[in-house]
LOZA-890229 format. One record per atom (N, C-alpha, C): x, y, z. Coordinates in Angstrom, 1 decimal. Layout:
N
<px:X py:Y pz:Z>
...
END
This chain:
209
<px:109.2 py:102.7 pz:105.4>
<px:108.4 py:102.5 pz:106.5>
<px:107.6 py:101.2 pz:106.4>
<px:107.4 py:100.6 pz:107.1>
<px:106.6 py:99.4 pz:107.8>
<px:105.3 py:99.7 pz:108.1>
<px:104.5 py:99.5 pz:107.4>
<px:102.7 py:100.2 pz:107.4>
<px:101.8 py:98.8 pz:107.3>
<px:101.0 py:99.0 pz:108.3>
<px:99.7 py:97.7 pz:108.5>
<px:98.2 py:98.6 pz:108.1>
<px:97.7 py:98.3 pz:107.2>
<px:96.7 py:98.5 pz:106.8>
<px:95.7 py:99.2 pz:108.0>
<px:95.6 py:100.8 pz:107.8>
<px:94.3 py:100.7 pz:109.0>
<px:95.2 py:102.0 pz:110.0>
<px:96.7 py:101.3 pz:109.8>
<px:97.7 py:102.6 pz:110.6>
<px:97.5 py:103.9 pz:109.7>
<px:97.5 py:104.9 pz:110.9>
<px:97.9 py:106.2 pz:111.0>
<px:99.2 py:107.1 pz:110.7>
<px:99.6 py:108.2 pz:109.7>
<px:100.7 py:108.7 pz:109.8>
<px:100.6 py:110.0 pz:110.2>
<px:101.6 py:110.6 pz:110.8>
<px:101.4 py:111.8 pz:111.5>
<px:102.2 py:112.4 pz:110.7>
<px:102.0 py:114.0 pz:109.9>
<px:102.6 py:114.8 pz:109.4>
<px:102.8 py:116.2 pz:110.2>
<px:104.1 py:117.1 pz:110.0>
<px:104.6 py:117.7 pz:111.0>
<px:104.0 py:119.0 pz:109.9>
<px:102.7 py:120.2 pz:110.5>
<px:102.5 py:121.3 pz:109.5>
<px:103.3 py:122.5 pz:109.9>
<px:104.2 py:122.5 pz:110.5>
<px:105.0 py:123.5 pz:111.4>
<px:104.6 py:124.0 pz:112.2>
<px:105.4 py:125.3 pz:113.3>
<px:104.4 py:126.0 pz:114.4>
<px:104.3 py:124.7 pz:115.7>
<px:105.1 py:123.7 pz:115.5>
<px:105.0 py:122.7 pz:116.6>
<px:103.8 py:121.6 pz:116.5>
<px:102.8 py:121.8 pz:114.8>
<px:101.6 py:121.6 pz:115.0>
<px:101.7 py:120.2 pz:114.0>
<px:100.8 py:119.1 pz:114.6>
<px:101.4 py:117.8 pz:113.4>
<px:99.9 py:117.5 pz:113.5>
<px:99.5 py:116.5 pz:112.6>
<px:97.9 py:116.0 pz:112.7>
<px:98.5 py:114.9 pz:111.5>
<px:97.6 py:113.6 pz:112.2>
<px:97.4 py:111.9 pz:111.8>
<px:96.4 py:112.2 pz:110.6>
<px:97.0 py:111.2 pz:109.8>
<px:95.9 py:110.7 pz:108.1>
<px:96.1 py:109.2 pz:108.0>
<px:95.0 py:108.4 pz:107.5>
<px:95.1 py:107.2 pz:107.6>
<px:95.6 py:107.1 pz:105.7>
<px:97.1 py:106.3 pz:105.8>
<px:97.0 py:105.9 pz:104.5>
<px:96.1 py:105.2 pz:103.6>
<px:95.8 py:105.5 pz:102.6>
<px:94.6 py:104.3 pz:101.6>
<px:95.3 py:103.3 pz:101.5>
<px:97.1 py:103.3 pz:100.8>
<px:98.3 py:102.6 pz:100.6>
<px:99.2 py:102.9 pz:100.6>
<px:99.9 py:102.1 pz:101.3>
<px:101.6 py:102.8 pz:101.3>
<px:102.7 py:101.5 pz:100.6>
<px:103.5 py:101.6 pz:100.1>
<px:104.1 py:100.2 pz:99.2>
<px:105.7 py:100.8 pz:99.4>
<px:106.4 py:100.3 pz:100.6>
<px:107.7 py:101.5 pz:100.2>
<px:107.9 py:102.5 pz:100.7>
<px:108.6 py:103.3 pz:99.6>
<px:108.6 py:105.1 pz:99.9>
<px:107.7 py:105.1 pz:99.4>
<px:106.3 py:104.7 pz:98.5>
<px:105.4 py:105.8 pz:98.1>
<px:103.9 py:105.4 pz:98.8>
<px:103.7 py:106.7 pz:99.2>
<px:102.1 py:106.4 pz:99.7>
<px:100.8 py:107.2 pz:99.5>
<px:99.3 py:106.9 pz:99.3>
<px:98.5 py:108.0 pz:98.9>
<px:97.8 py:107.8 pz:99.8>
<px:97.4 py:109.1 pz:99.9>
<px:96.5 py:109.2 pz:100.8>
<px:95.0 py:110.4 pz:100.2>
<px:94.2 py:110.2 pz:101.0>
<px:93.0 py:111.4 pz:100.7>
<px:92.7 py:112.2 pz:102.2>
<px:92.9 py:113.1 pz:101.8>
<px:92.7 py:114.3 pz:102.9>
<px:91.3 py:115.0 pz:102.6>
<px:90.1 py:115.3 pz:103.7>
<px:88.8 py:115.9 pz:103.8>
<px:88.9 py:117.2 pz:104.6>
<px:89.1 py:118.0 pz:103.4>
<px:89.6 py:119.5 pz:104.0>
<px:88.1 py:120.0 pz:105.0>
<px:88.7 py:119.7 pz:106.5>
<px:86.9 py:119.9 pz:107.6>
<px:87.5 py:121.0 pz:107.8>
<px:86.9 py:122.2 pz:107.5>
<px:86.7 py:123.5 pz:108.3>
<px:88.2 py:123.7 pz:107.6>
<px:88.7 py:125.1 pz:108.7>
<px:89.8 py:125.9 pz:108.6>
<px:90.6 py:125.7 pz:109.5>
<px:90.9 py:124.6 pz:109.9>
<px:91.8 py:124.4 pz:110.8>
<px:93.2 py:123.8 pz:110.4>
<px:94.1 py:124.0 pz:111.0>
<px:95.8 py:123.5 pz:110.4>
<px:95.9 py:122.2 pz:109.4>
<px:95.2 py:121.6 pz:110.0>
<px:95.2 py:119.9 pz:109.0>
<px:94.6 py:120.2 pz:107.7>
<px:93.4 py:121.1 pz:107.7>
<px:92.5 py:121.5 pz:106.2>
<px:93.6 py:122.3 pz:105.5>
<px:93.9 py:123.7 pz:106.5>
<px:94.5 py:124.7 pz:105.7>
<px:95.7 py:123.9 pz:105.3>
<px:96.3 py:123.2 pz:105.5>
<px:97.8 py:122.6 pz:105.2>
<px:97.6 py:121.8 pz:103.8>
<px:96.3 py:121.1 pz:104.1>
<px:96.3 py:119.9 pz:103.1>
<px:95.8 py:120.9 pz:101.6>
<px:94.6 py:121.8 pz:102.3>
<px:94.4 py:122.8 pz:100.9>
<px:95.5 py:123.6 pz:100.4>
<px:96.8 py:123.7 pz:100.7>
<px:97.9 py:124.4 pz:100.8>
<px:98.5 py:123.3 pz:99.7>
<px:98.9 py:122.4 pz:99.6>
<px:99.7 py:121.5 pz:99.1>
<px:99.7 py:121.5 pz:97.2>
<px:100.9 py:121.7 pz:96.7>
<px:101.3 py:121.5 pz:95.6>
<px:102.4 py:120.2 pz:95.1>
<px:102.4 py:119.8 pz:93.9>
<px:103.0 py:118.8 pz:93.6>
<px:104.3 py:119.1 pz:93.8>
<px:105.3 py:118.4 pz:94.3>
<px:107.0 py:118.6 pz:94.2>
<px:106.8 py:119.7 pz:96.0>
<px:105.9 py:119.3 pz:96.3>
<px:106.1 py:120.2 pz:97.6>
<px:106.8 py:118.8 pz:99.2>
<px:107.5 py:119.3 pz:99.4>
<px:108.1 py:117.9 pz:100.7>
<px:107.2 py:118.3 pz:101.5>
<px:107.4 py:117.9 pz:102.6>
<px:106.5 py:117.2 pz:104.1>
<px:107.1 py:116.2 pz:104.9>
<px:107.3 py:116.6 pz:106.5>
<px:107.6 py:115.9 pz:106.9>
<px:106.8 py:114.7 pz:107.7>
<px:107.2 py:113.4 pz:107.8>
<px:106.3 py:112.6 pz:108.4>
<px:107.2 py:111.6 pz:109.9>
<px:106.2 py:111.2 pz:110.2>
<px:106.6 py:110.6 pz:111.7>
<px:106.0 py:109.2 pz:110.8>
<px:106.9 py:107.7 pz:111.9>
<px:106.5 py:106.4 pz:111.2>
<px:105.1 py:106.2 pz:111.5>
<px:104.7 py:105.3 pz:111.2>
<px:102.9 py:104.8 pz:111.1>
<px:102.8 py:104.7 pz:112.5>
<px:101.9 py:104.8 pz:113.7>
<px:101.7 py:104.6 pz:114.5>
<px:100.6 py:103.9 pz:114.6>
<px:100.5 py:103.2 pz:116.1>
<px:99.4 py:102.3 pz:116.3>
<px:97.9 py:102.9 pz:116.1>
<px:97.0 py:102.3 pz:115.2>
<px:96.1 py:102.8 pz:114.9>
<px:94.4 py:101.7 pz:115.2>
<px:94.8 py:101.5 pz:114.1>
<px:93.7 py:99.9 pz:113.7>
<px:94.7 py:99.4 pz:112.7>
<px:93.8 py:98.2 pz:112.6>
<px:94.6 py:96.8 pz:112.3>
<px:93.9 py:95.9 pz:111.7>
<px:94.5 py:96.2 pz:110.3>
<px:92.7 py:95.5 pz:109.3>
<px:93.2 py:94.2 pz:108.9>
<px:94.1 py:93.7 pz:109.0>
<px:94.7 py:92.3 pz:108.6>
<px:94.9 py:91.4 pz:109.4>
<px:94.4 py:91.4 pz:110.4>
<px:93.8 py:89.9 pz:111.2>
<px:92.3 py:89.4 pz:111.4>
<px:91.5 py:90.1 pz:110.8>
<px:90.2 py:89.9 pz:111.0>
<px:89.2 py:88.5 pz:110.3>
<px:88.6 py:88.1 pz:111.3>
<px:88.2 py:86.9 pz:110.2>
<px:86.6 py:87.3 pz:110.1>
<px:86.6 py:87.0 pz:108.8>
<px:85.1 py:86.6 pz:108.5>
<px:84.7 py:88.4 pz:108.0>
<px:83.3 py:88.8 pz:108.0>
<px:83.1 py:89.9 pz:107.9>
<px:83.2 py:91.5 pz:109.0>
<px:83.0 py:92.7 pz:108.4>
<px:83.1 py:93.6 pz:109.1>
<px:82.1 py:94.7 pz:108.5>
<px:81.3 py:95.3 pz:109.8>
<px:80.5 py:96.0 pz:109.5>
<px:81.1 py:97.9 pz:110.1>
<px:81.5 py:98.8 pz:109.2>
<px:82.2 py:99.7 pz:109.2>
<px:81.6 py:100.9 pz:109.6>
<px:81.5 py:102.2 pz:110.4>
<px:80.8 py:102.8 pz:110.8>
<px:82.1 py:103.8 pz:110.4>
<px:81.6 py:105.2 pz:110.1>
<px:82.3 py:106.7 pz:110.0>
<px:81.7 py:107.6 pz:109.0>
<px:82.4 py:108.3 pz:108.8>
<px:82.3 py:109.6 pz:108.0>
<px:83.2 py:110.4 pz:107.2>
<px:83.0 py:111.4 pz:106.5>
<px:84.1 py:111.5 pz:105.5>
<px:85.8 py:111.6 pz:105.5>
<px:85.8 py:111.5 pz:106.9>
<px:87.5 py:111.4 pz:107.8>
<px:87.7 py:110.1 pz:107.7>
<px:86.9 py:109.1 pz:107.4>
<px:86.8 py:107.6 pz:107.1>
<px:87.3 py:106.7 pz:106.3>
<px:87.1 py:107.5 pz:105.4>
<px:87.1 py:107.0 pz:103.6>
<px:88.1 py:106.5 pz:103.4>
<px:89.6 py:106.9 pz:103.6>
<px:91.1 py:106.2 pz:103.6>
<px:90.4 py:105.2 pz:104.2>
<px:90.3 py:105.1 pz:105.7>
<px:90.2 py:103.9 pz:106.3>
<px:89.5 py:102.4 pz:105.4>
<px:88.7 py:103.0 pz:105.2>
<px:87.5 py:102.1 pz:104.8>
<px:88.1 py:101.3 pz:103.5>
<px:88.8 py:102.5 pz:102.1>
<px:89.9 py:101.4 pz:100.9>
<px:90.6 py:100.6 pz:101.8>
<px:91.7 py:101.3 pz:103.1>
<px:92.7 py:100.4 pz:103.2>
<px:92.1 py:99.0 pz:103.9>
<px:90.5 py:99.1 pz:104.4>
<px:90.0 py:97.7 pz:105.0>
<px:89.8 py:96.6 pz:103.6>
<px:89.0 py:97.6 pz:102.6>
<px:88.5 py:96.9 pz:101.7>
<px:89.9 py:96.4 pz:100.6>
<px:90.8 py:97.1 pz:100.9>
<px:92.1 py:96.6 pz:99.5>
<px:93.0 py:95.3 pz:100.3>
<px:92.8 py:94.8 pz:101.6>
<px:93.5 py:94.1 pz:102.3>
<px:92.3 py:92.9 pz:102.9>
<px:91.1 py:92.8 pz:103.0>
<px:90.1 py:92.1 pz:103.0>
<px:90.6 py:90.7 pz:101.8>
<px:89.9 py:89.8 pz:102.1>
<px:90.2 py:88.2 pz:101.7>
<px:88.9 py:88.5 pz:100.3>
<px:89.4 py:87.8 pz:99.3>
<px:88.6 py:87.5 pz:98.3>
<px:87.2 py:87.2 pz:98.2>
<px:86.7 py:86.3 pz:99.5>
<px:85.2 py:85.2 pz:99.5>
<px:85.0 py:86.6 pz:100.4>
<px:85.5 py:87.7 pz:101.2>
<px:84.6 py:88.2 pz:102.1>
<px:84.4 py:89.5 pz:101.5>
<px:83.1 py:89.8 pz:101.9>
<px:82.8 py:91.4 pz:102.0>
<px:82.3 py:92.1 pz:103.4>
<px:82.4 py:93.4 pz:103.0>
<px:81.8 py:94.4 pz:104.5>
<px:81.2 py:95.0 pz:104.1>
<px:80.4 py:95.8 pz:105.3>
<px:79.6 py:96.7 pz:104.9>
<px:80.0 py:98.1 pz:105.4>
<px:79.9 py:99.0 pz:105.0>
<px:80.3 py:100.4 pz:105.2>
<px:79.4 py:101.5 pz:105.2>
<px:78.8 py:102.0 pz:106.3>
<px:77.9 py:102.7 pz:106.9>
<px:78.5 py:104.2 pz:107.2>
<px:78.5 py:104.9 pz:106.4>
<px:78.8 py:106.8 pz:106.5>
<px:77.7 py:107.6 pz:107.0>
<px:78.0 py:108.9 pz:108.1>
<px:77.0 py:109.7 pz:108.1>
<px:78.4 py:110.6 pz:107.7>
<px:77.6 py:112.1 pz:106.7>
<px:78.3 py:112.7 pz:105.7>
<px:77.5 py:113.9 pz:105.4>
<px:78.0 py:115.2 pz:105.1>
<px:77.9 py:116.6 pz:105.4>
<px:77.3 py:116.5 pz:103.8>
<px:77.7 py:116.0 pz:103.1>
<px:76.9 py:115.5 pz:101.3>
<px:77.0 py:114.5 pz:100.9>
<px:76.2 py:113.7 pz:100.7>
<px:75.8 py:112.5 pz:99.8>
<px:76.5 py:112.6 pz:98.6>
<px:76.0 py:113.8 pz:97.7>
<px:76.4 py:113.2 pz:96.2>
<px:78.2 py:113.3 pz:96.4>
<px:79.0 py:114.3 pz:97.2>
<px:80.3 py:114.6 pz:96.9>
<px:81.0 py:113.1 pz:97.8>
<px:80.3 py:112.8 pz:98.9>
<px:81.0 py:111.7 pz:99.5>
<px:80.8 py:110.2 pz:98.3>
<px:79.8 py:110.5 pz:97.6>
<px:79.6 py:109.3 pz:96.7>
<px:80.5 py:109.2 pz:95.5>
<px:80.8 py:110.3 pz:95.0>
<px:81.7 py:111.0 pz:94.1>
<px:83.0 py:110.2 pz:94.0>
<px:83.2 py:110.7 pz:95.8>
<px:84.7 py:110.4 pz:96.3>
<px:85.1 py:108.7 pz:95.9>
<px:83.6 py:107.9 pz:97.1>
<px:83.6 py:106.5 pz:97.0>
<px:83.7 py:106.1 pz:95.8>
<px:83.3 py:106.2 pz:94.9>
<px:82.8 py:105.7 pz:93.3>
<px:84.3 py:106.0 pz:92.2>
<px:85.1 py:106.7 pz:92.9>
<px:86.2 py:107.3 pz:92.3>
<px:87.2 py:106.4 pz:92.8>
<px:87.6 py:106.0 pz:94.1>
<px:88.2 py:105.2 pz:94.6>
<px:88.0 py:103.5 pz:95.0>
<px:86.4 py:103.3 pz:93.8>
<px:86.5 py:101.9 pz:94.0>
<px:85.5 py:101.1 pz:95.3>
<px:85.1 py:102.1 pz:95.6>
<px:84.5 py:101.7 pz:97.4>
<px:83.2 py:100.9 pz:96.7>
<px:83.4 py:99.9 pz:97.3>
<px:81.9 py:99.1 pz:97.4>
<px:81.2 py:98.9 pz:98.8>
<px:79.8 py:98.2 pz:98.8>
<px:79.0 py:98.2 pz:99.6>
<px:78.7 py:99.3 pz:100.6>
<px:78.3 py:100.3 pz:100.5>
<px:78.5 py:101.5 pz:101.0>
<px:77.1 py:102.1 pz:100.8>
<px:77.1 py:102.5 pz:102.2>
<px:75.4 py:103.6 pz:101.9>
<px:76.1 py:104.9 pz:103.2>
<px:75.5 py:106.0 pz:102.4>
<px:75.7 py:107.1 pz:102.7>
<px:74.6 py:107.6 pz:103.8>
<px:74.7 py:108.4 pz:104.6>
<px:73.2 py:109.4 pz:105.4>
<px:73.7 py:110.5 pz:105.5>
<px:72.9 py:111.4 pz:105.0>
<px:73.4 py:112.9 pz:105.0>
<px:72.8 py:113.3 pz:106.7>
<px:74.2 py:114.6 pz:107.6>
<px:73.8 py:114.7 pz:108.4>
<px:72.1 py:115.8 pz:108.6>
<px:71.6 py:115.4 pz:109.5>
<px:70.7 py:116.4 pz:110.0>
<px:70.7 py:116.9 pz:111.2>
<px:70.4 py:118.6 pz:111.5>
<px:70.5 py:118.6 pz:112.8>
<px:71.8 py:118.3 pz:113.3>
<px:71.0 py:118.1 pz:115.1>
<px:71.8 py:117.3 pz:115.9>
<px:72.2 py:116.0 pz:116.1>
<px:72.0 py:115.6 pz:115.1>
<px:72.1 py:113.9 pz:114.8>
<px:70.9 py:113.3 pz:115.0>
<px:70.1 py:113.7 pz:114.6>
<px:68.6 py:113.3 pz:114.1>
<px:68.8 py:111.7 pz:113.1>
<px:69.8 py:111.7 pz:112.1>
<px:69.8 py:111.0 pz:111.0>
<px:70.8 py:109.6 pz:111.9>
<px:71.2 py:109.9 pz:113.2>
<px:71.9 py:108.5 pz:113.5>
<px:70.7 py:107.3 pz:114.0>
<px:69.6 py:107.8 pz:113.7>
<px:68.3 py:106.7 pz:114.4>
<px:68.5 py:105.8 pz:113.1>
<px:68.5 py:106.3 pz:111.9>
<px:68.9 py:105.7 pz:110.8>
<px:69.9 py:105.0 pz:110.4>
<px:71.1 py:105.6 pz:111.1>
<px:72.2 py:105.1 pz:110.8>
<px:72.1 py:103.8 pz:111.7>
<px:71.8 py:104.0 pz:112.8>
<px:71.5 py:103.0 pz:114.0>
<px:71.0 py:101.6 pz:113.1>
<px:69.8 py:101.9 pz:112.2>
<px:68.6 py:100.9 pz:112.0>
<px:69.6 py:100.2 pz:110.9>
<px:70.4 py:100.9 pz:110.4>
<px:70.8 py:100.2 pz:109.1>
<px:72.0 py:99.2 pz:109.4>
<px:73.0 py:99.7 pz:110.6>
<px:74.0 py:98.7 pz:110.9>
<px:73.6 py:97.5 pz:111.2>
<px:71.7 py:98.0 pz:112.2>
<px:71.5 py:96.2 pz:112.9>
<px:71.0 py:96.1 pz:111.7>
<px:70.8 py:96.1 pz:110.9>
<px:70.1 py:95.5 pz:109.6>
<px:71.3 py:94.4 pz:109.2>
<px:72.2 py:95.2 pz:109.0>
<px:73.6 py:94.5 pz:108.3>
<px:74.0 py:93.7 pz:109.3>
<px:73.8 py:94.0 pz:110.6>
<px:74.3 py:92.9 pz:111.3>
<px:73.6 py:91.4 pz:111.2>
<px:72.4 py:91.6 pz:111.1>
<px:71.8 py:90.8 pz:111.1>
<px:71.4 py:89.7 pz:109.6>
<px:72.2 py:90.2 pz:108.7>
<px:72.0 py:89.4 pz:107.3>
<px:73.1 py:88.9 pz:107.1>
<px:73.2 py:87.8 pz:105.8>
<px:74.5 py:87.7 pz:105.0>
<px:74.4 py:88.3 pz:104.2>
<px:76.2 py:88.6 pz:104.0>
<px:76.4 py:89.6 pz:103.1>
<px:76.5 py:89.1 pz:101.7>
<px:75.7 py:89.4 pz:100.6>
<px:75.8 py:88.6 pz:99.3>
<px:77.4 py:88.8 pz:99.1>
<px:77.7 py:87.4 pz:98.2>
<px:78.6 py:87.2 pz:97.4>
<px:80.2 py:87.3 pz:98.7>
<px:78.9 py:86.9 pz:100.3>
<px:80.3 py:86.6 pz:101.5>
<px:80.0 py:84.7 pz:101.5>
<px:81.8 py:83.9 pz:101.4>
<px:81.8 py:83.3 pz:101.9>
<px:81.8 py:82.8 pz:103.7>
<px:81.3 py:83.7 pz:104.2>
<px:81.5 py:84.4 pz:105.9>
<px:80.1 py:83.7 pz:106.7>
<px:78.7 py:83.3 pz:106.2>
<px:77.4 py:83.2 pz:106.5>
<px:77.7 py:82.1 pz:107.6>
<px:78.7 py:80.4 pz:107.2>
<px:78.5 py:79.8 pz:108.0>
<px:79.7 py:79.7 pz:108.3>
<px:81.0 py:80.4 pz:108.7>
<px:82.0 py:80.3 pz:109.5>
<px:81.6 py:80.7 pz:111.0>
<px:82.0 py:80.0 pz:112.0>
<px:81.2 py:80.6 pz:113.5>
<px:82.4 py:80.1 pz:114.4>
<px:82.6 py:80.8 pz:115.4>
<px:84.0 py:80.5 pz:116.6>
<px:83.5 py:79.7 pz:117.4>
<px:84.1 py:79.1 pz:118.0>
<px:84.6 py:78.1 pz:119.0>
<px:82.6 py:78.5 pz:119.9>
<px:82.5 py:79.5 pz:120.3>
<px:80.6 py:79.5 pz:120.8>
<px:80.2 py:79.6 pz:119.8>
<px:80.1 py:79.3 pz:118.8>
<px:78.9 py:79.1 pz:118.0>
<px:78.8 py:80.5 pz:117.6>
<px:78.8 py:81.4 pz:117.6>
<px:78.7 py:83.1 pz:117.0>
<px:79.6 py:83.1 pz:115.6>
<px:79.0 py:83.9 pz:114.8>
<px:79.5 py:84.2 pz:113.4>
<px:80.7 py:84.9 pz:113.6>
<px:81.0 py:84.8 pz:112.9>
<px:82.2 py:86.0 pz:112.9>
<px:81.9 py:87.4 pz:112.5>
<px:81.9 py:88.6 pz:113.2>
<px:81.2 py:89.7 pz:112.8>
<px:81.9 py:90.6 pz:113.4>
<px:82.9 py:91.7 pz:113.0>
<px:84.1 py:92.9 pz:113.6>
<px:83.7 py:94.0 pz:112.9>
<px:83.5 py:94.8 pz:113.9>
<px:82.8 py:96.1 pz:114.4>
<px:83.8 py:96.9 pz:114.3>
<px:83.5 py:98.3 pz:113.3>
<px:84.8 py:99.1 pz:113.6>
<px:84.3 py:100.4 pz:113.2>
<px:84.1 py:101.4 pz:114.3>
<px:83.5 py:102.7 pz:114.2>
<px:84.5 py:103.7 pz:114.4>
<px:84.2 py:104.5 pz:113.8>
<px:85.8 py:105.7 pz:113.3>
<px:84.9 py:107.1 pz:113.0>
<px:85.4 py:108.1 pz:113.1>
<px:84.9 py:109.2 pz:112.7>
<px:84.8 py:110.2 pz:114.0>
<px:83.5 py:111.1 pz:114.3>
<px:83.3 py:111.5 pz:115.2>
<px:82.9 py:110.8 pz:116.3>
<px:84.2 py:111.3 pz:117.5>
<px:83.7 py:110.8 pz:118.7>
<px:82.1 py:110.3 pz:119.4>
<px:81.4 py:111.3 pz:119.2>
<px:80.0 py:111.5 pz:119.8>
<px:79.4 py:110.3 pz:118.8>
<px:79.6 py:111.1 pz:117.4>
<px:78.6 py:109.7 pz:116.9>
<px:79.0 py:109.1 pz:117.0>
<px:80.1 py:108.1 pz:117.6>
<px:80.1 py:106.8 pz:117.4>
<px:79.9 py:106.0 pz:118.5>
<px:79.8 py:107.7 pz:120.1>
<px:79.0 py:106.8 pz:121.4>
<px:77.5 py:107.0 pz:120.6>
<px:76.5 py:107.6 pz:120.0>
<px:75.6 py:107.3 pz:119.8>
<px:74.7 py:106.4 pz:119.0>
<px:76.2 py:106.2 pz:118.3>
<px:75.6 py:104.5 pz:117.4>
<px:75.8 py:103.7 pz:118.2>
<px:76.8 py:103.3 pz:118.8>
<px:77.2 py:102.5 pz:120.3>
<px:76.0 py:102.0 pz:121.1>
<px:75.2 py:103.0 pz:121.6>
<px:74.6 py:103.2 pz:122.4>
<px:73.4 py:102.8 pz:121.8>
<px:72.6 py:103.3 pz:120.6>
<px:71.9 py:102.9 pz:120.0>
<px:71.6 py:101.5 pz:119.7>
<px:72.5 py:100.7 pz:119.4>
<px:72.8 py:99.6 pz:118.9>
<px:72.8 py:98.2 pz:120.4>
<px:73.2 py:99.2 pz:121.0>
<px:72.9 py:98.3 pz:122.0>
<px:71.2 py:98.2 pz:122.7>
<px:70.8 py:99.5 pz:122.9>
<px:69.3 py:99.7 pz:122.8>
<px:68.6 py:98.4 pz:122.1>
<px:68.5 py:98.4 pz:120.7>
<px:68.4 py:96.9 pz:119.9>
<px:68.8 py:95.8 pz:120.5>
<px:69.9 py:95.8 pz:121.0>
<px:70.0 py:94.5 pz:121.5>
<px:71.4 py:93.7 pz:120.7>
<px:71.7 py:95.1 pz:120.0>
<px:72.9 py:94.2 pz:119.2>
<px:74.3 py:94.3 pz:120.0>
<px:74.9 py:93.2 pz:119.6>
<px:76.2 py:93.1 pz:120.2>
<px:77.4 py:93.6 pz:120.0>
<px:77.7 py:94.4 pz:119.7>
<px:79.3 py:95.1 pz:119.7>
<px:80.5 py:94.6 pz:120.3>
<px:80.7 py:93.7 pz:121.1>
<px:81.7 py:93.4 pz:122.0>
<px:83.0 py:93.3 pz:120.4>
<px:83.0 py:92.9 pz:120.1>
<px:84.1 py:92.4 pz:119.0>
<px:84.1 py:93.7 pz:118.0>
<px:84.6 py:94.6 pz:118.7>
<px:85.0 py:96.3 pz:118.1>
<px:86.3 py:97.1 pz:118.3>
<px:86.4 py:97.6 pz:117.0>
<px:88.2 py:98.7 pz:117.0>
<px:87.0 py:99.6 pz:116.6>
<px:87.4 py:100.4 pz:118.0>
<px:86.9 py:102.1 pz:117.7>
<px:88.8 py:103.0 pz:117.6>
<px:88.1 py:104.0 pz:116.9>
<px:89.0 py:105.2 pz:116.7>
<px:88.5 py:106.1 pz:116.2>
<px:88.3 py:107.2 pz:117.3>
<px:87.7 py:108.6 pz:116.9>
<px:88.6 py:109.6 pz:116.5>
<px:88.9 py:110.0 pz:114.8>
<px:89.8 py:110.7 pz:114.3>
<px:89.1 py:112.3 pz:114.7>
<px:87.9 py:112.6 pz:115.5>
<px:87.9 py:114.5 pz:115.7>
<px:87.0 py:114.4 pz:116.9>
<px:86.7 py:115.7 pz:117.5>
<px:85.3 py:116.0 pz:117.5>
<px:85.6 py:117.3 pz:118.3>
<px:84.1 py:118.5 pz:117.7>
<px:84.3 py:119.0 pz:117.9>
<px:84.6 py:119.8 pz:118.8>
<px:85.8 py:120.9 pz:118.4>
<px:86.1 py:122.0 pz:119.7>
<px:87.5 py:121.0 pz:119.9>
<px:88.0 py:119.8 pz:119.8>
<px:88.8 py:119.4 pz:119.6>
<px:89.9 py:119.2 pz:119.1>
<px:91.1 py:119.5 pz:119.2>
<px:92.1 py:119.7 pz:117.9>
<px:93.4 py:118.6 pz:118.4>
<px:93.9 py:118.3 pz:117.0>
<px:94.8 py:116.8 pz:117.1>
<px:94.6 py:115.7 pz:117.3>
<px:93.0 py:115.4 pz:117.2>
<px:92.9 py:113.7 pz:117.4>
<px:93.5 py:112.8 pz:116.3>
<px:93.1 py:111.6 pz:116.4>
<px:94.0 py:110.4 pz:115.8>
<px:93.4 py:110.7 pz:114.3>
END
């Protein structure tokens, strides 16, 4: 299979029923991925189902996001349906650049666990609260990031044809929160236009990307 960093693969759990996982990497025939068993639903029970030597059927990579034309830095927005995403931005990213990676997450220490095990840098966690009480925070910290250089980015004085930095926005995770960081962010006054959204759930919802 032919896979772009950032693409989607769709696995068939029987019963007519298939659900999308973003590879971390695929090289070939071999690919790994990490699955976040959410709730009880086909994609959790399937993936908590799985033993070694066990097959699976898959559909090719489908259009998803597309982390290999990006210039300059990226500031990353999701949650624990994210994490593939976020290696396969950071394992395909250019040497002088970094991003930043902004999680709201059901546990801090297990989502840290995860990241720390797979290498994830620049990353800060928010455990959820509520009804999304904790995206005022999440909100404060993106324009924070938007608004600095990123240490150890050669990215600070590259700027396009107007004069603007180079800065790519990419919010993933739950639908809602990512109109409420959206939304938020613009409140501030920050700019989003230069954004790949993809909402992999939300609730009451079944089979998103």
């Amino acid at each position: 299979m032919n896979w772009v960093p950032g693409q989607a693969v769709q696995f068939y759990l029987g019963d007519l029923k298939k659900r999308a996982y973003t590879p971390m990497e695929m090289d070939g025939g071999v690919a790994e991925f990490l699955f976040y068993l959410h709730g009880g639903g086909p994609g959790s029970t399937w993936a908590a189902s799985l033993k070694a030597g066990d097959g699976c059927k898959v559909m090719r990579p489908k259009n998803s996001l597309d982390f290999t034309n990006f210039e300059g830095r990226a500031i990353f927005f999701g949650d624990e349906t994210s994490i593939a995403a976020a290696y396969a931005l950071q394992s395909c990213r250019r040497a002088d650049t970094r991003h930043r990676y902004v999680l709201e997450v059901t546990s801090v220490d297990e989502a840290k666990s995860v990241a720390d095990r797979v290498g994830l840098e620049d990353m800060t966690l928010y455990p959820r609260i509520g009804e999304g009480e904790h995206l005022e925070g999440v909100v404060r910290k993106l324009a924070q990031s938007a608004g600095e250089d990123f240490e150890g980015s050669d990215d600070s004085d590259k700027t396009n044809k107007s004069g603007a930095r180079f800065l790519q926005w990419i919010f993933t995770g739950q639908a809602q929160s990512i109109q409420r960081v959206q939304k938020g962010l613009r409140r501030l006054g920050v700019e989003v236009g230069r954004s790949k959204v993809r909402a992999y759930w939300s609730p009451g919802k079944a089979g998103m990307d």
